[in-house]
C-alpha positions in Angstrom: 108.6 92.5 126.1 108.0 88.8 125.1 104.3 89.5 125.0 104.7 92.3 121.8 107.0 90.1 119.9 104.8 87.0 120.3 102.3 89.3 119.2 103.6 90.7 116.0 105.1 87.7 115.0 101.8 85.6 115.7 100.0 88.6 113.6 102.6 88.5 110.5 103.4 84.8 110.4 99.9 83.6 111.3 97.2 86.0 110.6 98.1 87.5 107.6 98.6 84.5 106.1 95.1 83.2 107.5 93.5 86.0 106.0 95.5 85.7 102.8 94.0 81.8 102.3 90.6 82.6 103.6 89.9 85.7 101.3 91.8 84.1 98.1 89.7 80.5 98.9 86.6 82.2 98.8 87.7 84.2 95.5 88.5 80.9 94.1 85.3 79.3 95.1 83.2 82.4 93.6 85.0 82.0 90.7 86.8 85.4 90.5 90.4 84.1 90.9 92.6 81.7 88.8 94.7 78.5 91.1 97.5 80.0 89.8 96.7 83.5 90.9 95.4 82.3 94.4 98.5 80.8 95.0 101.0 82.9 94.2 99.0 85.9 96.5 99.3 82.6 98.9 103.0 82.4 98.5 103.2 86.3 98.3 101.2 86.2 102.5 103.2 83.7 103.8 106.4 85.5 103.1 108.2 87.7 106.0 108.2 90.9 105.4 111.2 93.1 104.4 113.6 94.6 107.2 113.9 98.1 105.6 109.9 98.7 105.2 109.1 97.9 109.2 112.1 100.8 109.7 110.2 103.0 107.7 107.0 102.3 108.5 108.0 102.6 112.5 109.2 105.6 111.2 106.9 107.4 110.2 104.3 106.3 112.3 106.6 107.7 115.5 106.7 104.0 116.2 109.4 102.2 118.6 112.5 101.1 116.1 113.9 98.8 117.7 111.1 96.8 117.9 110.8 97.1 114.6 113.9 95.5 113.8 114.0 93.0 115.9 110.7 91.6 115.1 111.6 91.8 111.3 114.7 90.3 111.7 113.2 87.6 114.1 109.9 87.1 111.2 112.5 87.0 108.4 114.7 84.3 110.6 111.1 82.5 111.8 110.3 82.6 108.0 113.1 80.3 106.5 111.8 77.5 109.0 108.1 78.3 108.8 107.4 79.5 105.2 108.3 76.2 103.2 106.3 74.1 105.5 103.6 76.7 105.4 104.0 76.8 101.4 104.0 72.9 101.2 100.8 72.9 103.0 98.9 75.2 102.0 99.8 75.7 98.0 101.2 71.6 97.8 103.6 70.3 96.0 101.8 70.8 92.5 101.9 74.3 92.2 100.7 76.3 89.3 104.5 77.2 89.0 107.7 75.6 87.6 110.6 75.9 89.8 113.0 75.4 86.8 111.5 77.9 84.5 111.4 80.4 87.5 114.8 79.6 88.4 116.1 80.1 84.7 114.4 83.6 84.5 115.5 84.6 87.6 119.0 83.6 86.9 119.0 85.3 83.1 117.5 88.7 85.2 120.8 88.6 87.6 123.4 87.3 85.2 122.3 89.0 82.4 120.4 92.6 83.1 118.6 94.4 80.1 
């Protein structure tokens, strides 16, 4: 049904990362969170979530799979267009991070594993 999917997908690409802003805003504000904390828990909200955890998840829960995967696979597909637009918005383009230095680590993990 059209309606349930525009639900969960308005819930995990909207809402959560509402909430995630909101509550990480008003932790800023208060003094209780670090910008560079706040946004990577922003970055962290706005991200789709994983394929294999709504699976489970439905699973367990005697939930409807195949709902399950299609909404995950349509989030994760709705999150390659949405998230960097999201991400430019909402954390700007002078994050607390370095793209290079992340990219660098990240590469050294994969190419070269401990």
């Amino acid at each position: 049904s059209v309606r349930l999917h525009a639900l969960i997908q308005g819930f995990n690409l909207l809402l959560i990362p509402l909430t995630t802003v909101l509550s990480c805003n008003a932790l800023l504000a208060a003094g209780l969170l670090q910008p560079a904390l706040r946004d990577g828990m922003v970055v962290m909200g706005l991200l789709p979530t994983t394929i294999n955890m709504c699976v489970a998840l439905s699973r367990s829960s005697g939930g409807d799979e195949a709902v399950a995967i299609f909404n995950a696979v349509l989030g994760n597909l709705l999150g390659v267009l949405l998230t960097p637009y999201l991400l430019l918005k909402l954390v700007g383009s002078a994050g607390a991070l370095s793209a290079a230095d992340t990219l660098q680590k990240l590469a050294t993990r994969v190419l070269l594993p401990q």
